[in-house]
C-alpha positions as CSV (number, residue, x, y, z in Angstrom):
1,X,23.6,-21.0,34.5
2,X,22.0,-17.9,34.9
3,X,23.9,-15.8,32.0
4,X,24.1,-18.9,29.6
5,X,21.7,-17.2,27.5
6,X,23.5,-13.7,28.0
7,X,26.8,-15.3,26.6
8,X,25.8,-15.9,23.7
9,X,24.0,-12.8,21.7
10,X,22.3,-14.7,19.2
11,X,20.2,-16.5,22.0
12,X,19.9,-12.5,23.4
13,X,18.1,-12.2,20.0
14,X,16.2,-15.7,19.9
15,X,14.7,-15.3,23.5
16,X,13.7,-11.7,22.3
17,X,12.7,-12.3,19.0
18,X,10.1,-15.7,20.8
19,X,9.2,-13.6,23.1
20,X,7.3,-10.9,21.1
21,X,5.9,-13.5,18.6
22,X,4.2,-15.1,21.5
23,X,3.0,-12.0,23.2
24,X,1.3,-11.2,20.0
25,X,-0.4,-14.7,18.7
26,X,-1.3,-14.7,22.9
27,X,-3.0,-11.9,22.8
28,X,-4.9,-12.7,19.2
29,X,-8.0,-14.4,20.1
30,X,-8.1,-17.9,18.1
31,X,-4.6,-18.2,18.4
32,X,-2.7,-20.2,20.6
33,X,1.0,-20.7,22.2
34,X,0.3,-24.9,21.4
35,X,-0.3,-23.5,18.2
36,X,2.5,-21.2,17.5
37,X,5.4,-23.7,18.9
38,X,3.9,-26.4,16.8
39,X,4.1,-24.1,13.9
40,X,7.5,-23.2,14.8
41,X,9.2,-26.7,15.5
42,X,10.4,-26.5,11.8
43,X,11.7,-24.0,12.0
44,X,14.0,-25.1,14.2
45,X,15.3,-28.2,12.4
46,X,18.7,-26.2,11.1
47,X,19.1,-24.9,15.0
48,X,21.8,-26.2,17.2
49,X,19.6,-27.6,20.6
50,X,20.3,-24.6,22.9
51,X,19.1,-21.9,20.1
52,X,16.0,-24.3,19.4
53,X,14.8,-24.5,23.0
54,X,15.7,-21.1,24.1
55,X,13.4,-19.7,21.2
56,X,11.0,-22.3,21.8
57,X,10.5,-21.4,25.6
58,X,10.3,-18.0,25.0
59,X,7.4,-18.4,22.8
60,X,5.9,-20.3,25.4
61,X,6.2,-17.4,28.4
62,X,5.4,-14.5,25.8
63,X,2.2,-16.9,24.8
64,X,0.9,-17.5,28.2
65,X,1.7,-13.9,29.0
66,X,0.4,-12.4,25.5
67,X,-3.6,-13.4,26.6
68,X,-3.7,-10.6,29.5
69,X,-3.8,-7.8,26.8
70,X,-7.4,-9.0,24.5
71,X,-8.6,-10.6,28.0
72,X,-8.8,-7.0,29.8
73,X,-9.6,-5.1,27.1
74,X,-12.0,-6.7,25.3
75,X,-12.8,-9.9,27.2
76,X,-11.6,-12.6,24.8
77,X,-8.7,-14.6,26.1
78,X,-6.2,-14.9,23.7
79,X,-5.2,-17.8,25.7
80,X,-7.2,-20.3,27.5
81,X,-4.8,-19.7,30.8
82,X,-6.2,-16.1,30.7
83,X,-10.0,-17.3,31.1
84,X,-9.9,-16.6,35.0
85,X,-8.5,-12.9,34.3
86,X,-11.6,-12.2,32.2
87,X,-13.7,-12.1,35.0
88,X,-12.4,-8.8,36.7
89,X,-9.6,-7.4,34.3
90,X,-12.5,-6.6,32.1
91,X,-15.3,-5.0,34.2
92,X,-11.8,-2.8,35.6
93,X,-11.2,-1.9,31.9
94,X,-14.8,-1.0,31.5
95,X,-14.7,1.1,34.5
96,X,-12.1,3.5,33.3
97,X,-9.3,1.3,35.0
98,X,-7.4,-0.5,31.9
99,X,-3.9,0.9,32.2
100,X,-4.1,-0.5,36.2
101,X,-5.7,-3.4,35.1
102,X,-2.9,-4.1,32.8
103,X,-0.1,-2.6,35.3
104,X,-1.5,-5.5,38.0
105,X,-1.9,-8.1,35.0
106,X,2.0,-7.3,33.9
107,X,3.7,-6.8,36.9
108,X,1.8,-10.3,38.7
109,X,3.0,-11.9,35.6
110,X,6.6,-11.3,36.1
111,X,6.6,-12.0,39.4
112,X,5.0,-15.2,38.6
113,X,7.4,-16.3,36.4
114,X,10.2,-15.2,38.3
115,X,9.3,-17.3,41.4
116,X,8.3,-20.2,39.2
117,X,11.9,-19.8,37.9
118,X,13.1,-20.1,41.3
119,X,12.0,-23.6,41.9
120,X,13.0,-24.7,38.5
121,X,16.2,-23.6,39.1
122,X,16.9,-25.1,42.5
123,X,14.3,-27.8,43.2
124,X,13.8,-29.0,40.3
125,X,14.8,-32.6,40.8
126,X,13.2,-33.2,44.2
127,X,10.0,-31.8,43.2
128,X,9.9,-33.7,40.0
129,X,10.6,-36.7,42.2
130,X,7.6,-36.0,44.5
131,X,5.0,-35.3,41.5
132,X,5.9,-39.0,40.7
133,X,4.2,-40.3,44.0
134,X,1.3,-38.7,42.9
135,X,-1.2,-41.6,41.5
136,X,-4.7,-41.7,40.2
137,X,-6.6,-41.3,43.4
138,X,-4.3,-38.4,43.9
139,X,-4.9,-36.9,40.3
140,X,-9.4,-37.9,41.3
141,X,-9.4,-35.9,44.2
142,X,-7.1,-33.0,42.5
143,X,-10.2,-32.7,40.2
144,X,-12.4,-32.9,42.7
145,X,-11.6,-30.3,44.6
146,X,-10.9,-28.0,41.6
147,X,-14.9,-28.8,40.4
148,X,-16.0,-27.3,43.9
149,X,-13.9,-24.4,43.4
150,X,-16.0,-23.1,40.9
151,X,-17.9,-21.6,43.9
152,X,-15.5,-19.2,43.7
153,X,-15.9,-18.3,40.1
154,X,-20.1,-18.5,39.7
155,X,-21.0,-14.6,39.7
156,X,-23.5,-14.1,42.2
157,X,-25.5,-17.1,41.8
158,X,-24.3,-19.9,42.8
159,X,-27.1,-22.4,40.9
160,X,-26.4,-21.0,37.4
161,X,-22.8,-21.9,38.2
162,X,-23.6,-25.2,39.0
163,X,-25.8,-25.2,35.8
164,X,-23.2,-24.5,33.6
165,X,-20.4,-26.5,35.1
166,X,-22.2,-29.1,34.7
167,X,-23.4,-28.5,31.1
168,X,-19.7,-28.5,30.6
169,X,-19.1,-31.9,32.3
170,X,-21.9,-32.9,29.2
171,X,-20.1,-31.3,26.6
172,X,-17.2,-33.5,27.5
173,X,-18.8,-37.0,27.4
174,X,-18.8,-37.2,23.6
175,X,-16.0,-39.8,22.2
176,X,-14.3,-42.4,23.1
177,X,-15.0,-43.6,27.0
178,X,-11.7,-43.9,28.4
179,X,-12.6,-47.3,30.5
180,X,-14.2,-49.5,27.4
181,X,-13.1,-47.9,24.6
182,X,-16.3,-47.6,23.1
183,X,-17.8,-44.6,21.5
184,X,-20.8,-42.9,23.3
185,X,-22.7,-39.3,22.3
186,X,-21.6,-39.7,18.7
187,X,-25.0,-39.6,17.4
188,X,-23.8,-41.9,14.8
189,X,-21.2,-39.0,13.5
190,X,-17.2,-40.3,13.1
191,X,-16.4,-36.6,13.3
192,X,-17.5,-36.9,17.1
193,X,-15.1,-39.9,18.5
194,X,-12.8,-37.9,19.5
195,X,-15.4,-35.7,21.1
196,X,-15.2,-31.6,20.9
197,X,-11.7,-30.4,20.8
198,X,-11.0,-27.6,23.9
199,X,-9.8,-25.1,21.2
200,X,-13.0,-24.6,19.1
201,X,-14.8,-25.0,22.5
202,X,-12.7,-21.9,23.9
203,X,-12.6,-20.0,20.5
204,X,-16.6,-20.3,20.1
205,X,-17.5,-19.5,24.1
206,X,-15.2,-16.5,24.6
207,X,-14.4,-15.3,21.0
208,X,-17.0,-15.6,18.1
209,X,-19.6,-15.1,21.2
210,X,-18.1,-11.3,21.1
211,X,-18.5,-11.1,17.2
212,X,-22.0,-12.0,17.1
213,X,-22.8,-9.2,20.1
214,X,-23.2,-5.7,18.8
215,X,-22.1,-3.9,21.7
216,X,-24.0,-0.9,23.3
217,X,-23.0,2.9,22.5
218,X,-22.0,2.9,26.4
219,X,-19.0,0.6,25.7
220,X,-16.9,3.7,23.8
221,X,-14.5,3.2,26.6
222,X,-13.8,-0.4,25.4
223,X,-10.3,-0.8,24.2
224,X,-8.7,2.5,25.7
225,X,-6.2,2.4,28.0
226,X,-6.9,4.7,31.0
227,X,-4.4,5.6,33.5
228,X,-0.7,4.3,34.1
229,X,0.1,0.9,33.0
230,X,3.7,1.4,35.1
231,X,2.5,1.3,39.0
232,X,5.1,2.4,41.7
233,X,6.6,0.1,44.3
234,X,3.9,1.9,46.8
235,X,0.8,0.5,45.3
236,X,1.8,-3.0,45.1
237,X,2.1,-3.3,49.1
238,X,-1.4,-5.0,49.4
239,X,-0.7,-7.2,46.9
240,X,2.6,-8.7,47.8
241,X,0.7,-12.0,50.2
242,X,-1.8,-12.7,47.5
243,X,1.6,-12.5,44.7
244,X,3.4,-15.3,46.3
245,X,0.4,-17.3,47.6
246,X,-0.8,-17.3,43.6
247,X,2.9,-17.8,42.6
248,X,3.4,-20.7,45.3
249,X,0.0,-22.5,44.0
250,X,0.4,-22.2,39.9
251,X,4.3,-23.6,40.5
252,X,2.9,-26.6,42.3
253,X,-0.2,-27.0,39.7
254,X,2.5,-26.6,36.7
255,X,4.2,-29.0,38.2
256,X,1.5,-31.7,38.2
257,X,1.2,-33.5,35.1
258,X,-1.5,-32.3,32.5
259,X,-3.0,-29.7,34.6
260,X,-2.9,-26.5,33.3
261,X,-2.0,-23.0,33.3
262,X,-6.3,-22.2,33.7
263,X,-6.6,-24.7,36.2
264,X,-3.2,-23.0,38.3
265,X,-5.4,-19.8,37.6
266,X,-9.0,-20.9,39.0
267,X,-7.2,-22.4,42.3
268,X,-5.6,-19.2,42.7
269,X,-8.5,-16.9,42.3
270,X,-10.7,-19.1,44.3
271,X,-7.9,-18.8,47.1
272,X,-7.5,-15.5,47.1
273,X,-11.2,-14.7,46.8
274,X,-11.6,-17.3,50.1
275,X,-9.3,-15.1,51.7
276,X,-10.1,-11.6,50.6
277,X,-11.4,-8.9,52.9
278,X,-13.5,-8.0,50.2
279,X,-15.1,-10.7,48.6
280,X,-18.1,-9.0,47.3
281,X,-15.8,-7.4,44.3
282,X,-14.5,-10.6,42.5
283,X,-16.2,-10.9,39.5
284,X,-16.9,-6.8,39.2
285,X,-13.5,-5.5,38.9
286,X,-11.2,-7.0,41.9
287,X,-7.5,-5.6,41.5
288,X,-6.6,-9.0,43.6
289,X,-8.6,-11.4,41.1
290,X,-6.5,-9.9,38.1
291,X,-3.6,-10.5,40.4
292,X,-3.8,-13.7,41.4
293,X,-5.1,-15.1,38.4
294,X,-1.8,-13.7,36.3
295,X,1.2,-14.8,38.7
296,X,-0.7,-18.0,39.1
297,X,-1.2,-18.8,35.3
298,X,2.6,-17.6,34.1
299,X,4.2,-19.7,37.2
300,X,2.4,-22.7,35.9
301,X,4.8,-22.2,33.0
302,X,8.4,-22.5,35.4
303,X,6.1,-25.2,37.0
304,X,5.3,-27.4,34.5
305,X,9.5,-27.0,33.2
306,X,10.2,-29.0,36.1
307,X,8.6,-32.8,35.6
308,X,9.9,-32.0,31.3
309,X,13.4,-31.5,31.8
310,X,14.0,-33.7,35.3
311,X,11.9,-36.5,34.3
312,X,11.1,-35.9,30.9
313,X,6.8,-36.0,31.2
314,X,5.1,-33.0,29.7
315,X,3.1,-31.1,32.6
316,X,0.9,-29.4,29.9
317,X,0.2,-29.4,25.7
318,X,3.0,-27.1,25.1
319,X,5.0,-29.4,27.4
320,X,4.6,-32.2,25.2
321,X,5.3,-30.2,21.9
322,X,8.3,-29.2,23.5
323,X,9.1,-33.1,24.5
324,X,8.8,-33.4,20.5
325,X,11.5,-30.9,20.2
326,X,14.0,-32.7,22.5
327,X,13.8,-35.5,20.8
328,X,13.8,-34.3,17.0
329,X,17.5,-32.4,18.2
330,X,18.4,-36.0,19.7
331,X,17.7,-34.8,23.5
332,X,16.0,-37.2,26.4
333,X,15.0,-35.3,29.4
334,X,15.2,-36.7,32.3
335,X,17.3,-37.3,35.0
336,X,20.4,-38.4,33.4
337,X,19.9,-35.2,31.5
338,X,21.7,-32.7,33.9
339,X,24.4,-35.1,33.4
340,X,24.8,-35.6,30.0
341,X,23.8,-32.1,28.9
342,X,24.4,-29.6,31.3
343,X,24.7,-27.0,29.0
344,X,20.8,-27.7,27.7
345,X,19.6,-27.4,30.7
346,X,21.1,-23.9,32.0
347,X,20.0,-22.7,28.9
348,X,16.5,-23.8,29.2
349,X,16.1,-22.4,32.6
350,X,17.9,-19.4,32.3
351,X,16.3,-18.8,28.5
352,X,13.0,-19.0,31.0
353,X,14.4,-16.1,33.5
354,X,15.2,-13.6,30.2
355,X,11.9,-14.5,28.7
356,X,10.1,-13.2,31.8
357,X,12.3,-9.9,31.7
358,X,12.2,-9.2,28.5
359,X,8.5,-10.4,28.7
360,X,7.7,-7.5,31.2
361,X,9.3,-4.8,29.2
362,X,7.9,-5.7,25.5
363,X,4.2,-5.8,27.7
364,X,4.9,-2.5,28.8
365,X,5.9,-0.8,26.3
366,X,3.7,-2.1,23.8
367,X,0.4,-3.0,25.7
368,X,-1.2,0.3,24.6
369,X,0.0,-0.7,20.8
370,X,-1.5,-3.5,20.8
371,X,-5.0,-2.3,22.5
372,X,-5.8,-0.2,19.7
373,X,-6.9,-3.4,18.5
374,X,-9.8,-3.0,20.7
375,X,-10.0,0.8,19.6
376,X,-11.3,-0.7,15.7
377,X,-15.2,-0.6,15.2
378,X,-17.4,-3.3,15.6
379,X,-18.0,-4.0,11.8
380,X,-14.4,-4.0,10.9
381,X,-13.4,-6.0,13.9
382,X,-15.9,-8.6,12.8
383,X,-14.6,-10.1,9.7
384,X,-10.5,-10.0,11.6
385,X,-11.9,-11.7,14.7
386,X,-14.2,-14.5,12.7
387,X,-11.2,-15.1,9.8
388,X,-8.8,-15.7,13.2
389,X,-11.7,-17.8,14.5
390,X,-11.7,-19.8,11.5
391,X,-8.5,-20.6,11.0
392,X,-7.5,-21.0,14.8
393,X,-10.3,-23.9,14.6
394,X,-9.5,-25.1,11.1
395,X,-5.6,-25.7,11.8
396,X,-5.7,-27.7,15.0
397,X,-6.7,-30.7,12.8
398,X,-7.7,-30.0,9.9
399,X,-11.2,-30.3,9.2
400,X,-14.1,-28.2,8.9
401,X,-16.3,-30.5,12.1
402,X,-14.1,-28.2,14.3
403,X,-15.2,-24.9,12.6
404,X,-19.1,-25.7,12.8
405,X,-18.5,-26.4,16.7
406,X,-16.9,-23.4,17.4
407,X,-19.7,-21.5,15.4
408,X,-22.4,-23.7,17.9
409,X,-20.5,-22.9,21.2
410,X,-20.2,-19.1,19.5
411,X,-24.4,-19.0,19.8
412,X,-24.2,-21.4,22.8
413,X,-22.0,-18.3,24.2
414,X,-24.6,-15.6,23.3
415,X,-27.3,-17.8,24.5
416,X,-26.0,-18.6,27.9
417,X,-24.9,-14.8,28.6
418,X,-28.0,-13.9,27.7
419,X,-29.5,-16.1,30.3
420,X,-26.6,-14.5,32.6
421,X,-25.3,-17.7,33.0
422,X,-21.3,-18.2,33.6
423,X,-18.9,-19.1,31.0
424,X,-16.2,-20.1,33.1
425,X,-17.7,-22.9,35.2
426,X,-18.8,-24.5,31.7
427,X,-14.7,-23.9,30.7
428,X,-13.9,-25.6,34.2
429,X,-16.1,-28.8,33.6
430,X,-15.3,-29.0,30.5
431,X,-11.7,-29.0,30.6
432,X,-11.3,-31.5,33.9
433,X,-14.6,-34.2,32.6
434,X,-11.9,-36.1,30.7
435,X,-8.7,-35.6,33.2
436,X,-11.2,-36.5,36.1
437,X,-12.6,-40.1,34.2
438,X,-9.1,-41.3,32.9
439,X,-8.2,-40.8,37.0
440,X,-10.9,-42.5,37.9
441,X,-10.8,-45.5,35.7
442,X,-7.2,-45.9,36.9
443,X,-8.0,-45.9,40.2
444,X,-10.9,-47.9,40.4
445,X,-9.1,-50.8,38.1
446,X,-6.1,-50.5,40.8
447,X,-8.2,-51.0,43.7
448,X,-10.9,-53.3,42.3
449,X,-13.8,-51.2,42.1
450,X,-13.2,-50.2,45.9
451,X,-13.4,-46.2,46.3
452,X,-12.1,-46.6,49.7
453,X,-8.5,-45.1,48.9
454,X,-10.2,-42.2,48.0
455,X,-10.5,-41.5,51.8
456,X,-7.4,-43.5,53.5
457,X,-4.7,-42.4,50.9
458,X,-2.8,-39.2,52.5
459,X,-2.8,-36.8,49.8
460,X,-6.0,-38.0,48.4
461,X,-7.6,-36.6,51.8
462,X,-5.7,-34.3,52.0
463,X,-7.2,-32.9,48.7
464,X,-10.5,-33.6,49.6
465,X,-10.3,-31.7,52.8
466,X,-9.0,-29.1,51.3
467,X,-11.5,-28.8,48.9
468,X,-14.1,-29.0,51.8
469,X,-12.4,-26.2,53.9
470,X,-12.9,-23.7,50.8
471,X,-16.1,-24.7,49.9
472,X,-17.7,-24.1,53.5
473,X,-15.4,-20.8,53.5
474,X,-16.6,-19.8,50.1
475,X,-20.3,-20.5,50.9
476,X,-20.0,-18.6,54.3
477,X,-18.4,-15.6,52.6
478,X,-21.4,-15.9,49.8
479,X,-24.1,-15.9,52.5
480,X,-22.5,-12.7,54.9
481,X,-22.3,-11.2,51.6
482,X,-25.9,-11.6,49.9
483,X,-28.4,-13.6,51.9
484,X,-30.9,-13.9,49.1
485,X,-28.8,-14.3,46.2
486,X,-30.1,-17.4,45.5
C-alpha cells in the first residue's frame, strides 16, 4: 500500500505534477485548493480512477500547504487554513526571521501530514466509526468551545476580541435561517439569501485589506527571506511535544465532519499557547504559534481522508469535491470500499504520504522563489493582487454581489486594523455562526426544545469542560502576563 503510487511512474509524475500546482494557487492570495480541484475535476474525466485521485489529493496537500509562503511573508493567507499562521509567522518575518519562520512552517507541515497519514492508514475504519456517534449536541458544544478559544487568538485585548468575534457571528446571520427557512438580513436584496460567501469574506479581510494599505518605508524587509529555511535536527528539540500535540488535535478535527483545516489550526494554537512557558510572545512572533498552527492545519487533511473514503462523508469543501470525483469515475466510498476497490484505496493513502514528501522538498527548494513575490513594489503588486482578488471572488459563483463584498470587507479590513481590532476572531465567528445554528436546530428539534443534553450527554460535557479548563487557563495566563491590559 505504501509504494502503490511508486509502482507506477506516471502517478510519480501526477502526485508531483498536483503537488506544485497546489503549492502555488495556495500560496496566491484569492486563490484556493476548493478552487483549484473544482477546476481540475475535468480534467480528469479521460483518467483511470487511481491517476484521477492521486492528482487530485496531491493538489489538496500542496494547497493547504502552499498558504504558509504569502501568510509569512506578506500576511495574506493564500488559504483560509493559514489564517492562524498569520498571526506570528509574520511579525517573525518582519523581524529579520523569514527563512526560520518558513523552516518551522515547512518542517511542522510535514510532520503534520505524516502523522495524519498514520491514522489514515491504520485506523481509519474505527475512527470513522466513532465520528458517526458524534450528534448535534456533540457538533453545539464542538463550536462552543472553539468560540471561547478565541481567547487565545485576541492580541492583547481581550474586549476587542470579543468585539470582533462577535461582529463576525453578525456577518453570518444574513440568508436563509436554517430552522424556518425563511430569509432574514436580506434587506430586501435576492443576492443576500444565501448570505456572504466565506471566500469573498476571507479574500476582502486578509487580502484586498493589504492592497489598499501603503506600507511604511520601515517594511523594506517585507518579502526577504532571512536566514536558513533548512533547520538541523538540534533546533527542533523544543518543538517535538507541541508537533505531535498540534498533529494529534488537527487529525481528530479533520476527522469531524465539516470542520476545517482553520478551525484544526485555532484549537491548536490556543493549546499550545495555554501551555506555553511563554505566553506573552503569541501573537508577536512565537516560533511555537507558527508550529502548531502548520502541523495542525496539514493533519486536518489525513484527518478529514478518514470519514471520505471509510464512510464516504466529506469532512471538509475539498472533501466533498473530491466525493464528486468518486462518483463521476463510478467509485462509492465507504465501507464496502476497501473491499471492492482495494487498489483505490492504497493509492489514495499512499498518493497522500508522497504528496507530503514531495510537498516538503518543492517548499524548500522553492520557498525563496516564490517570496520574491513579496520582493515586487507596492504599485506593481497592486493591480496582481486586486485582478487575483477579483477573479478569486468572481469564479466561486459567478456573479459580481461577491466582488462588491469582498471590496466592503477589504475597507471593513482597513477599518478594523486601524481601530487595532483582530481579524481572526471575526474569521472564527464567522466561519462557525452557521455550523453552530444548523447544530443547534438539530438538537433542539431532537430533544424538544430541552437544552438539557447539552450537559448530561458524555462528549457534549466533555466539550464543554474542556472548553472551560482553557478558558480559565487562558484568562489566568492573560492576567500573570498584563494586569491592565484591559
Amino acid at each position: 500500500m505504501i509504494f502503490e503510487v511508486l509502482s507506477d511512474p506516471s502517478l510519480v509524475a501526477l502526485v508531483l505534477l498536483g503537488t506544485a500546482l497546489g503549492i502555488t494557487v495556495g500560496a496566491i492570495p484569492g486563490l484556493t485548493g476548493a478552487m483549484l480541484i473544482s477546476l481540475s475535476l475535468p480534467l480528469t474525466f479521460s483518467m483511470d480512477p487511481q491517476s484521477a485521485l492521486a492528482f487530485l489529493v496531491a493538489m489538496y496537500v500542496g494547497s493547504v500547504s502552499g498558504g504558509l509562503i504569502t501568510a509569512t511573508l506578506l500576511r495574506m493567507p493564500g488559504t483560509p487554513a493559514s489564517i492562524i499562521t498569520t498571526l506570528d509567522g509574520y511579525p517573525m518575518a518582519q523581524s529579520g526571521q523569514a527563512g526560520r519562520a518558513l523552516g518551522l512552517g515547512i518542517g511542522a507541515s510535514f510532520v503534520g501530514g505524516i502523522l495524519s497519514w498514520i491514522a489514515l492508514a491504520l485506523v481509519a475504519k474505527p475512527i470513522a466509526e466513532l465520528s458517526t456517534a458524534l450528534g448535534p449536541w456533540e457538533f453545539l458544544a464542538l463550536v462552543l468551545m472553539s468560540l471561547v478559544l478565541v481567547v487565545g487568538v485576541s492580541g492583547k485585548s481581550l474586549s476587542r476580541g470579543a468585539l470582533s468575534c462577535s461582529l463576525g457571528i453578525l456577518c453570518a446571520l444574513p440568508g436563509t435561517a436554517p430552522g424556518s427557512g425563511e430569509s432574514r438580513l436580506t434587506f430586501g436584496f435576492s443576492s443576500m439569501d444565501d448570505g456572504f460567501k466565506l471566500l469573498p469574506v476571507l479574500i476582502g479581510l486578509f487580502a484586498l485589506s493589504r492592497v489598499f494599505v501603503v506600507p511604511p518605508k520601515s517594511a523594506s524587509k517585507q518579502g526577504k527571506v532571512e536566514g536558513r529555511i533548512v533547520l538541523k535536527l538540534r533546533e527542533w528539540r523544543t518543538h517535538w511535544l507541541n508537533l505531535f500535540r498540534s498533529s494529534a488535535i488537527g487529525t481528530g478535527v479533520g476527522i469531524l465532519p465539516g470542520i476545517g483545516a482553520n478551525i484544526g489550526s485555532l484549537i491548536a494554537y490556543s493549546t499550545a499557547r495555554a501551555t506555553s512557558k511563554a505566553p506573552e510572545k503569541f501573537g508577536t512572533g512565537s516560533e511555537e504559534g507558527v508550529v502548531a498552527s502548520e502541523s495542525a492545519n496539514n493533519a486536518t487533511v489525513g484527518g478529514a481522508l478518514v470519514p471520505l473514503i471509510a464512510l464516504g462523508i466529506p469532512g471538509s469543501v475539498i472533501d466533498a469535491i473530491l466525493l464528486g470525483a468518486f462518483v463521476i469515475h463510478g467509485l462509492q466510498p465507504g465501507p464496502m470500499l476497501f473491499a471492492n476497490e482495494p487498489k483505490i484505496v492504497g493509492t489514495i493513502i499512499s498518493s497522500y504520504l508522497w504528496a507530503n514528501v514531495a510537498m516538503v522538498l518543492l517548499m524548500l527548494m522553492s520557498a525563496r522563489w516564490i517570496s520574491k513575490l513579496a520582493r515586487i513594489k507596492h504599485h506593481t503588486l497592486i493591480p496582481i493582487v486586486a485582478a487575483f482578488c477579483v477573479l478569486g471572488s468572481f469564479s466561486l459563483a459567478n456573479r459580481f454581489f461577491d466582488v462588491w463584498v469582498m471590496i466592503g470587507f477589504g475597507l471593513a479590513g482597513c477599518l478594523l486594523e486601524r481601530w487595532r481590532i483582530p481579524l481572526a476572531p471575526f474569521v472564527i465567528g464567522f466561519v462557525l455562526t452557521p455550523l453552530g445554528e444548523e447544530s443547534m436546530v438539530a438538537a433542539l428539534m431532537s430533544s424538544g426544545g430541552g437544552w438539557l443534553p447539552l450537559f448530561t450527554r458524555p462528549m457534549s460535557l466533555c466539550f464543554l469542560v474542556l472548553a472551560g479548563l482553557l478558558l480559565f487557563w487562558s484568562l489566568r495566563q492573560r492576567r500573570a502576563i498584563s494586569p491592565d491590559s484591559e
